[in-house]
C-alpha positions in Angstrom: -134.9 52.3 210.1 -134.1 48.7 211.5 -131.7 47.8 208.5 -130.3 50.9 208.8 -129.6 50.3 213.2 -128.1 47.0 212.0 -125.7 47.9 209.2 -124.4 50.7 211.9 -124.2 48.0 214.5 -122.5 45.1 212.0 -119.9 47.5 210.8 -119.2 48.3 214.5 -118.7 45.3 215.1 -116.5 44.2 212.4 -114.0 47.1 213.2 -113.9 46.0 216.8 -113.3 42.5 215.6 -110.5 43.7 213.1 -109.0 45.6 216.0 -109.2 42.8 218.3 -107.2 40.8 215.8 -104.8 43.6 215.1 -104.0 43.5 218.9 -103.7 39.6 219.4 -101.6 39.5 216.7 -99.2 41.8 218.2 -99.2 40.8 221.2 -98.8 37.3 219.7 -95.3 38.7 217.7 -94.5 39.9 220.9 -94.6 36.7 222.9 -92.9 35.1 219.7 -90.0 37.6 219.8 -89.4 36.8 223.8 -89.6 33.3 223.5 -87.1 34.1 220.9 -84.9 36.0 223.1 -85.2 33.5 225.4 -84.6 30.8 223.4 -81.3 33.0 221.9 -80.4 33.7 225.5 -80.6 30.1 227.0 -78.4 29.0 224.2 -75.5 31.9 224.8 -75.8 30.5 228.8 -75.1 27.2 228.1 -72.3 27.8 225.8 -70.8 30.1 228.5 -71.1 27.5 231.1 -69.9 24.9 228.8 -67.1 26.6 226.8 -63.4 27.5 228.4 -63.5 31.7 227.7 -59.7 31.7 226.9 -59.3 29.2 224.3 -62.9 28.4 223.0 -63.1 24.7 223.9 -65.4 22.8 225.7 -64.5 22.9 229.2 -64.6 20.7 232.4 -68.0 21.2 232.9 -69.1 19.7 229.6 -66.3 17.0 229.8 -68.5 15.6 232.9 -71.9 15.9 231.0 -70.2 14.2 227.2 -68.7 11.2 229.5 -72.0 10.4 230.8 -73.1 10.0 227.4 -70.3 7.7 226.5 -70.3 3.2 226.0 -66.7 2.6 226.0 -64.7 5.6 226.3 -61.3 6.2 226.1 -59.5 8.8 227.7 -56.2 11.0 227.8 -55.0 13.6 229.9 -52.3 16.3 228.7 -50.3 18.1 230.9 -47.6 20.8 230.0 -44.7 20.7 231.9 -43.2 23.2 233.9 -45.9 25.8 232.7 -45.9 27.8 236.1 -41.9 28.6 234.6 -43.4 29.3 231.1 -45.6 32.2 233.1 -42.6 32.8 235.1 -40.4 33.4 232.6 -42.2 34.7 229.6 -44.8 36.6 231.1 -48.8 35.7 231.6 -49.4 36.5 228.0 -47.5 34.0 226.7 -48.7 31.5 228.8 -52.3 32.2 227.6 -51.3 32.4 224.0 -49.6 28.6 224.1 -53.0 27.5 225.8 -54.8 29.0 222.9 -52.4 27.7 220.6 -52.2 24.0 221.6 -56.0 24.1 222.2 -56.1 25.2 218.7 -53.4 22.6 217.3 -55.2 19.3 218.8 -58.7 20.3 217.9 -57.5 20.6 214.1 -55.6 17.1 215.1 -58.5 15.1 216.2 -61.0 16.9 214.1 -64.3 14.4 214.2 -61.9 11.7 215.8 -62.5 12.3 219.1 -62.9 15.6 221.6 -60.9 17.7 223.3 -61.4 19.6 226.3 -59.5 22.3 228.7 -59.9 20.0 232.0 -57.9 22.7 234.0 -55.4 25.2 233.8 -52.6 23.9 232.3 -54.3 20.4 231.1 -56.9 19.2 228.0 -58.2 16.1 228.1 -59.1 13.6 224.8 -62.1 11.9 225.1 -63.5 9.1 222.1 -65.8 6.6 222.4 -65.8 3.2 221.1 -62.7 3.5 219.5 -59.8 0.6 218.7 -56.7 1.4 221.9 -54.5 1.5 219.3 -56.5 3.9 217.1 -56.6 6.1 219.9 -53.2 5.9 221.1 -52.2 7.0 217.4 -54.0 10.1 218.5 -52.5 10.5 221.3 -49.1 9.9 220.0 -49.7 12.7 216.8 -51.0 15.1 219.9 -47.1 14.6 221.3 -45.1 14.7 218.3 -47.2 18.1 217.2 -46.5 19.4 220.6 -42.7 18.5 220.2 -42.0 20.5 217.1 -44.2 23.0 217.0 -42.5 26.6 218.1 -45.0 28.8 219.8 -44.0 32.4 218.4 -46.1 35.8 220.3 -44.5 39.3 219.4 -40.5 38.9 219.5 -40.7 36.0 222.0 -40.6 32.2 221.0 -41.1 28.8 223.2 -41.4 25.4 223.2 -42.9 23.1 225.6 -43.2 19.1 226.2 -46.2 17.3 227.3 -46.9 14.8 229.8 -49.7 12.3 229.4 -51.8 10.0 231.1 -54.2 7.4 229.3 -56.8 5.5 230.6 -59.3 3.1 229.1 -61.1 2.0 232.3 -65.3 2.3 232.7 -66.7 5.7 232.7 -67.3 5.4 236.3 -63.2 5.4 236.9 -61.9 6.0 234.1 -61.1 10.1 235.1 -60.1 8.6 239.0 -57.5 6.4 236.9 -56.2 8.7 234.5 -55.8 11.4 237.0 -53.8 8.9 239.5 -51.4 7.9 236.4 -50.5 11.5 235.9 -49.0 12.1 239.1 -47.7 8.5 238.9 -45.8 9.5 235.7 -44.2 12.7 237.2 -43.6 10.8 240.3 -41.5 7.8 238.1 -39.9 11.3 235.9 -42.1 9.8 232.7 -44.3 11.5 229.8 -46.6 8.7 228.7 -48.2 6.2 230.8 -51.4 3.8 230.5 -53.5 3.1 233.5 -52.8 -0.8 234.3 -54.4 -2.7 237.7 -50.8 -3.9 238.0 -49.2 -0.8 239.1 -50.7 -1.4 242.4 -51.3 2.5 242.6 -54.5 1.8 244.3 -52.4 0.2 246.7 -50.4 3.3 247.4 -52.9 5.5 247.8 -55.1 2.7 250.3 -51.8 2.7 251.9 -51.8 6.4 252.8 -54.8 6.9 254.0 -54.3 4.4 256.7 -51.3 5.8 257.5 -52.6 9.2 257.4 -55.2 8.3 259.7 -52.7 6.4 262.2 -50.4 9.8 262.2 -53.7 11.8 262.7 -54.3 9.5 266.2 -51.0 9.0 267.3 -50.9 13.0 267.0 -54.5 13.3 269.2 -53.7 10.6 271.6 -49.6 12.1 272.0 -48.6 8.9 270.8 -45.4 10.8 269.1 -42.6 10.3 270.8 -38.8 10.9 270.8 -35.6 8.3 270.4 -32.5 9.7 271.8 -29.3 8.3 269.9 -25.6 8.8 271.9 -22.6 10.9 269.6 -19.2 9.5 271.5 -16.6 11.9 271.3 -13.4 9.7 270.4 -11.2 11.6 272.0 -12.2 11.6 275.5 -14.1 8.6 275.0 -17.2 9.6 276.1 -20.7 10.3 275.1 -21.0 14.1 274.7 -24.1 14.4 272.6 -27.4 12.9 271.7 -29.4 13.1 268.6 -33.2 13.3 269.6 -35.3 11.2 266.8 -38.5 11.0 266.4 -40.9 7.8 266.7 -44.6 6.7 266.5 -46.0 4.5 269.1 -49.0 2.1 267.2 -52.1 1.4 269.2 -50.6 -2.2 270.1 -47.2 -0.5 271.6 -45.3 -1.1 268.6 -42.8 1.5 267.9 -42.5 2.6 264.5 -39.8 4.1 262.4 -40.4 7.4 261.2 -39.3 6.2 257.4 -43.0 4.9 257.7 -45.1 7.8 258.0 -42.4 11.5 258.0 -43.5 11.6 254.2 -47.2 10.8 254.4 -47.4 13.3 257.4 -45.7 16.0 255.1 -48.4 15.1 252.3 -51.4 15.4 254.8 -50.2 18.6 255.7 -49.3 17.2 259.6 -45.4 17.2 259.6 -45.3 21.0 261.3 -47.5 19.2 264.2 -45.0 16.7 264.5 -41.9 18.8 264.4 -43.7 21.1 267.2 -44.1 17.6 269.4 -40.3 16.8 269.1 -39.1 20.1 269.8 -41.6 20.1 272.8 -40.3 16.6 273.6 -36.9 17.3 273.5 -36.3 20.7 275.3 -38.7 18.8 278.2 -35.9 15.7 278.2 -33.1 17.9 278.5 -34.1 20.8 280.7 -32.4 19.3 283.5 -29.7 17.1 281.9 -26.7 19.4 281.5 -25.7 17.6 278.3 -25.4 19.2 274.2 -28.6 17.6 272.3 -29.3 17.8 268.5 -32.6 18.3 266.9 -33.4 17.8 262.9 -34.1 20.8 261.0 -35.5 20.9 257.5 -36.1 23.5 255.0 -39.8 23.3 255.4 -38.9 23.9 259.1 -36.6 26.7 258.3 -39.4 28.5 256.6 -41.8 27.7 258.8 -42.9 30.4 261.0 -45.0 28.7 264.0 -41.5 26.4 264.0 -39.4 29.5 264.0 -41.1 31.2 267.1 -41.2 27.6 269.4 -37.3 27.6 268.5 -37.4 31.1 269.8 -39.3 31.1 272.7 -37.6 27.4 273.8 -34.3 29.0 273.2 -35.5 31.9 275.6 -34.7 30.0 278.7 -30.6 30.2 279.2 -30.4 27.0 280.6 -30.4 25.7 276.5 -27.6 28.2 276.2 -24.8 26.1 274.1 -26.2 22.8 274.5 -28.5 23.1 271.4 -27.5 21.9 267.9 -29.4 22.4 264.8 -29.2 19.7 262.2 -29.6 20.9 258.4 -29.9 17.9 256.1 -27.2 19.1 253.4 -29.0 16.2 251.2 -31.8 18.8 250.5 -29.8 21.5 248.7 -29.1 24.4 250.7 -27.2 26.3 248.2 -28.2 30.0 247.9 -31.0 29.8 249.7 -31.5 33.1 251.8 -33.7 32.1 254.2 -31.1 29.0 255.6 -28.5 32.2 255.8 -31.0 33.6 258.3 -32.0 31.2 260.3 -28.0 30.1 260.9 -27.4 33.4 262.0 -30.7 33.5 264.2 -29.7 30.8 265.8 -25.9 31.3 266.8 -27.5 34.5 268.1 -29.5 32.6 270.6 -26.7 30.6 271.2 -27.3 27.5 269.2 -24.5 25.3 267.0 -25.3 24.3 263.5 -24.4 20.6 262.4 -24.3 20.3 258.0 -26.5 16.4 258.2 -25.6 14.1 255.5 -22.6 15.2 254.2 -21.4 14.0 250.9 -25.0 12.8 249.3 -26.5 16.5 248.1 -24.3 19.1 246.8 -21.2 18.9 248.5 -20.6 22.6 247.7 -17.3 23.6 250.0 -17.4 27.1 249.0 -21.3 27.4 250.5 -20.3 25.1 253.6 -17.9 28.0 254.3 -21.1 30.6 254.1 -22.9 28.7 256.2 -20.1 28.4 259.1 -21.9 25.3 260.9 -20.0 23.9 263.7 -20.5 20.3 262.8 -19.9 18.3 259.7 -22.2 15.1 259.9 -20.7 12.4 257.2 -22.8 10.6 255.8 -23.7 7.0 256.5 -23.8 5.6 253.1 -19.7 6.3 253.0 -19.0 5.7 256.3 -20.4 2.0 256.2 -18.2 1.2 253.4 -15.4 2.7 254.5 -13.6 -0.9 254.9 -14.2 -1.8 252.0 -14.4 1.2 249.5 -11.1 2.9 248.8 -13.0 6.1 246.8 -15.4 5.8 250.1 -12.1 7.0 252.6 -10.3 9.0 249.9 -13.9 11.4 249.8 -13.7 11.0 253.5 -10.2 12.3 253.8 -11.1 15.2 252.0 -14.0 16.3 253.7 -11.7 15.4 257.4 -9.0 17.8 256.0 -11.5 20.6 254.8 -12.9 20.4 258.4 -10.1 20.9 260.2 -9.0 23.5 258.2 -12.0 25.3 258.8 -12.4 24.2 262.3 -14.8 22.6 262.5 -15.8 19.2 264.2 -16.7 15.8 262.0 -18.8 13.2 263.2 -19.3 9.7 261.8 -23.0 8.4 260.9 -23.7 4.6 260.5 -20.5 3.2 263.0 -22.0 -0.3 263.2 -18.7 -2.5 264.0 -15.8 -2.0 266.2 -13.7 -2.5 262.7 -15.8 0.9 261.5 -15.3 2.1 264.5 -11.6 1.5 264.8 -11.2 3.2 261.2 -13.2 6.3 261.9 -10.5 7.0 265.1 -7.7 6.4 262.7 -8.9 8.9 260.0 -9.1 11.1 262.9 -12.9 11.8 262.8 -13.7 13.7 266.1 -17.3 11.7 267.2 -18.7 8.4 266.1 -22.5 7.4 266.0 -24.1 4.4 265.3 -25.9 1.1 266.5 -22.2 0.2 267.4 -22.0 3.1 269.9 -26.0 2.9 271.0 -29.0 2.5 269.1 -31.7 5.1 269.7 -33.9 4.7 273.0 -36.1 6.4 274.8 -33.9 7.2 277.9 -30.4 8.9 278.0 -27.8 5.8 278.2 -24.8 7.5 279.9 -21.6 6.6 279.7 -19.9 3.3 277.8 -17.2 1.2 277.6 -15.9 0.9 274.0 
């Protein structure tokens, strides 16, 4: 009876056990096959972070991470040029379809040689390490010859492109800072290839605009910008008729400084609109109450600038500006078919303004578009008029433009007159105002009239 209780019990038992087992074991396949899925899973999420979704290639991201693991690297940035006109003109699908294809052409090029990433949108970057310079810039050097043959063909379209590159083979912990400052270098010196060297002195540059920057940002906050007036002498009557108001920065010791200094780092650091606003402010205040004509410099950035566009407006608001305000357009910046310049001419003779053409004889010289723009004033420009003594081509170009003016009636004026003998020329040619150190340099206060 006992044996008989304990064969029952023992085969009880032993199914339990072999169901026990039956469960751990799937439960154990089942853990397996989710680590598995997890393991599958981590894998896709780090090739998605790491990998560029149009054109398969490592991307920025992983560019970072493989540098880090680099000795002695060596690096090279490709850039296509003009590739915003390649979207432009052959559509967005073209575009991505040379990315994919030059992506495609300098992996098979450097294949086990070195790597290549997509470092942005319209740039890959090479990376080896340990490498001879010369080995590498063999690479580099195949990389632009492919580029400059190869004919990128998408449905009935076909396009070429050229590629700009910077090289660098500085420590990891500079070497991208380096390469990326070459390639603007390069575009800035209209070049394709360039190698980071100490010697440039770009490191220089850029120190250099950051102080400046900085110095434009205080003299900005602490209304250290300031205006120069500069007298226009009408040669006729012999008096001064006009002023040109400039613009000046005073320096924390009182030093007054040209605006050749710091006009272009203010336009980088995105603070020439405060500045124009402070001239314009500057110069309505001087001349509220000084029944004289006064000039002010206008750009294109200013023509197309709306904040600038509605102080001009609201200034011009008050009547006592009423034909005493001339614009100055530099012609030197290419005016030519631009529609906006059309509008803002015609804005501004509404409101009673004149228009002075600045520079005249350095950009396009385009007659046929000076007539479009009916400006008042024809501004020659300096670099002639200072060697009008002793350039002959300098006067015959001048003659030309004189003649064109009065034919069109309008007024010339004479930029640069720094000697009576300049002087004395410009009222022979007949040339209606001189201006120049001869006639005043630029102050801060109105000098009246002179004896010349």
């Amino acid at each position: 009876m006992l044996s008989g209780l304990l064969f029952v019990t023992y085969r009880i038992l032993n199914n339990y056990n072999r169901e026990l087992e039956k469960d751990i074991n799937i439960k154990t396949n089942d853990i397996q096959m989710a680590l598995n899925e997890l393991r599958d899973n981590k894998k896709e999420l780090i090739k998605s972070v790491s990998t560029d979704a149009l054109t398969g290639l490592d991307n920025r991201a992983k560019f970072i991470v493989d540098l880090e693991n680099r000795k002695n690297p060596s690096l090279a940035i490709f850039d296509i040029d003009g590739f915003s006109d390649i979207n432009d003109f052959y559509g967005h699908e073209m575009g991505d379809y040379i990315l994919k294809e030059l992506g495609k052409n300098i992996k098979l090029l450097v294949y086990k040689k070195a790597f290549i990433y997509r470092y942005a949108s319209d740039k890959f970057v090479l990376l080896a390490d340990d490498v001879d310079r010369n080995y590498f810039l063999s690479l580099v050097e195949s990389i632009l010859h492919e580029a400059d043959i190869y004919v990128y063909s998408f449905e009935d379209l076909k396009a070429s492109i050229k590629l700009s590159v910077a090289v660098s083979f500085e420590s990891k912990e500079y070497i991208i800072q380096s390469a990326d400052m070459i390639l603007k270098e390069l575009k800035k010196r209209n070049l394709n290839f360039l190698i980071y060297d100490k010697t440039l002195g770009i490191e220089d540059e850029i120190k250099n605009n950051i102080v400046w920057n900085k110095k434009v940002k205080d003299a900005l906050r602490e209304d250290r910008i300031i205006n120069y007036y500069q007298p226009i002498y009408n040669n006729r009557t012999k008096k001064i008729e006009k002023y040109e108001s400039l613009v000046r920065m005073v320096d924390v010791d009182g030093t007054i400084i040209s605006p050749y200094k710091f006009l272009d780092i203010a336009k980088k650091s995105k603070q020439y609109t405060s500045i124009t606003k402070k001239v314009i402010e500057n110069t309505f205040e001087k001349f509220k109450d000084v029944d004289v004509e006064f000039s002010i410099n206008i750009t294109m950035e200013d023509i197309s600038n709306i904040e600038i566009n509605s102080l001009l407006d609201f200034r011009m608001s008050d009547k006592r500006f009423n034909s005493r305000v001339v614009y100055e357009i530099v012609e030197s910046e290419g005016l030519e078919g631009v529609d906006n310049v059309y509008e803002f001419i015609r804005k501004a003779k509404h409101n009673s303004c004149r228009i002075a053409i600045d520079d005249f004889g350095t950009g396009y010289s385009n007659f046929e578009y000076l007539i479009k723009l009916h400006p008042d004033y024809i501004k020659i420009d300096g670099s002639m008029i200072k060697n009008i003594i002793i350039n002959q081509d300098s006067e015959e170009v001048i003659k030309i433009i004189i003649d064109f003016a009065r034919k069109q009636n309008l007024k010339t004026i004479a930029e640069f007159v720094s000697s009576k003998e300049i002087h004395d020329k410009v009222v022979e040619l007949g040339i209606d105002y001189s201006q120049g150190y001869y006639i005043g340099e630029p102050k801060s206060e109105l000098v009246g009239d002179i004896d010349i």
